[in-house]
N, C-alpha and C positions, 0 to 999 in steps of 0.2 A: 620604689625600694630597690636597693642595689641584687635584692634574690630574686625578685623578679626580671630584674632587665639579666642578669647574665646568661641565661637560657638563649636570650632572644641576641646578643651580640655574641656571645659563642656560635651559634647557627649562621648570624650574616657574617661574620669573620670569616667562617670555615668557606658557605658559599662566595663571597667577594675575592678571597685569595685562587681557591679553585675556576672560578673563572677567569682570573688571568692567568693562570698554569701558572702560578710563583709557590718556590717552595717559602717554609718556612726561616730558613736563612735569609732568603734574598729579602723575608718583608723583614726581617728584624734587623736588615742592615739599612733597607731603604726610611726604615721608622725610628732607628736607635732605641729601639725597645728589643730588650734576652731573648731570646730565643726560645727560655724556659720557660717566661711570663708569655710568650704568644702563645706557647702551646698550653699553659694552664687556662688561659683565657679560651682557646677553643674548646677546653673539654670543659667549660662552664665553671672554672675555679678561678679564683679571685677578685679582684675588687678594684676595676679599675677606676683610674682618675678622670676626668676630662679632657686633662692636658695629656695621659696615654692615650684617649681614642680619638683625639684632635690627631696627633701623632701616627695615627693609624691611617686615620680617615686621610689626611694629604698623603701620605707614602702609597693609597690605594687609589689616589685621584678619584674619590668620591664624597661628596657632601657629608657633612658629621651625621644627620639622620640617620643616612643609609645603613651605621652602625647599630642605633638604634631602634627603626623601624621594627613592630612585632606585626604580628598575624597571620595569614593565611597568603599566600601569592594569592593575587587579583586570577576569578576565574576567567577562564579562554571564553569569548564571546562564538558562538560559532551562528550563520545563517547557512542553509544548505539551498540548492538549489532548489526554485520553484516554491523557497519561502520568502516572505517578505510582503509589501505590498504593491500589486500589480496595478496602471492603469494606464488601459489602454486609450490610443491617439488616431487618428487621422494619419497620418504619416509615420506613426513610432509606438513602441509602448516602453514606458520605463518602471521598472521594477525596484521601491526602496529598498535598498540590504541594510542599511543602518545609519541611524542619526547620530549621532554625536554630540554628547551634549556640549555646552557650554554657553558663550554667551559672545557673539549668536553661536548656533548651532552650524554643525559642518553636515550635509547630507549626501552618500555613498548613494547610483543610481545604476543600475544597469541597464543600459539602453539598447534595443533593438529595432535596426531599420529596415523594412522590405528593398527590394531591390530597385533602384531608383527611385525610392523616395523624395519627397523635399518636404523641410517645413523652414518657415520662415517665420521664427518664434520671436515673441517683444520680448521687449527692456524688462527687467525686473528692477528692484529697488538699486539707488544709488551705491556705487561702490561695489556690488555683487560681483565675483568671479565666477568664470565658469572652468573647470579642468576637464578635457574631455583625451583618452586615453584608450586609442583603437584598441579589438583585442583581435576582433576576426574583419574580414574584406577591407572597403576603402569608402570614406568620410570625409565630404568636402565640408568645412565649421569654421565659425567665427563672424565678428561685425561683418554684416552685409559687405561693407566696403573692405574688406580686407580679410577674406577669407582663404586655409588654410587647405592644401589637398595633403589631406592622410591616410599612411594605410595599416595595417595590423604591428601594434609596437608601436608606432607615434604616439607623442603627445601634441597637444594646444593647448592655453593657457589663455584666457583671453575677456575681458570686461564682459561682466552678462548684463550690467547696466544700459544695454543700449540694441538694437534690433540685432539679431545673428540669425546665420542659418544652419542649418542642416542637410544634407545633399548627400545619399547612398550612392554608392557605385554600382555596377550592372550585377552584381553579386550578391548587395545589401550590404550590413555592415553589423557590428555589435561594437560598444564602447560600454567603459566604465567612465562615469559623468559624476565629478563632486561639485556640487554648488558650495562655496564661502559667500555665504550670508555676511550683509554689512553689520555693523555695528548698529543696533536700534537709536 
């Protein structure tokens, strides 16, 4: 019903225009919609058309939903330090901070190396990436035969399908480590 949605397109109007810093002149010129109908339409009065929030939605370079969407902003996911799941390694211990769902799943690791380390970890399933993203010391990573010397700030990007290693520097190291899981 058109009482229910204008609650919810007056709020993302108002949000949508305010994060571009446009006034409302400028959207009612980029939209060829009044300038009185944008403002009655923010303060949850009238009754728009279609073809007014198609109109919007291009002048705001946003998908038509976006007008429409209701509910709640999606909550802040938050992991604090020292939560998550811890296991320890031989050579490392990596800590999950968060899956990700989908299909497959993308998993966020934090990984810590004592100081010269090595592990020399196998293949995982076909097509598997590894993203590994220094944050403290320096980290030698990647296929056995083509590995990468990194130090705090780098990245690597590099097939987990297949042997790689790992290799701390006289320091140790920490990285943030996302696996992209293939497709099942």
């Amino acid at each position: 019903m058109v009482n229910d949605l204008m609650p919810v397109v007056a709020t993302n109007l108002r949000r949508l225009r305010g994060e571009q810093n446009r006034s409302l002149s400028e959207l009612a010129r980029a939209s060829g919609i009044a300038k009185a109908t944008l403002s009655a339409l923010e303060a949850g009065r009238g009754n728009p058309t279609i073809e007014t929030l198609s109109s919007l939605a291009t002048a705001l370079g946003v998908p038509f939903g976006d007008l429409l969407a209701g509910g709640e902003p999606e909550p802040v996911h938050v992991v604090h330090a020292g939560e998550g799941t811890s296991v320890p390694g031989t050579a490392n211990t990596l800590r999950l901070i968060v899956r990700l769902p989908g299909t497959p799943p993308i998993e966020l690791y934090e990984a810590r190396f004592p100081p010269r380390s090595k592990r020399a970890a196998g293949a995982h399933g076909p097509n598997t990436r590894e993203h590994v993203f220094v944050t403290q010391g320096a980290l030698r990573t990647g296929p056995v035969d083509r590995t990468a010397d990194l130090r705090a700030g780098d990245y690597a990007g590099f097939a987990g399908d297949e042997m790689h290693l790992y290799e701390a520097g006289a320091r140790g190291a920490r990285a943030l480590l996302i696996m992209q899981w293939a497709q099942p």
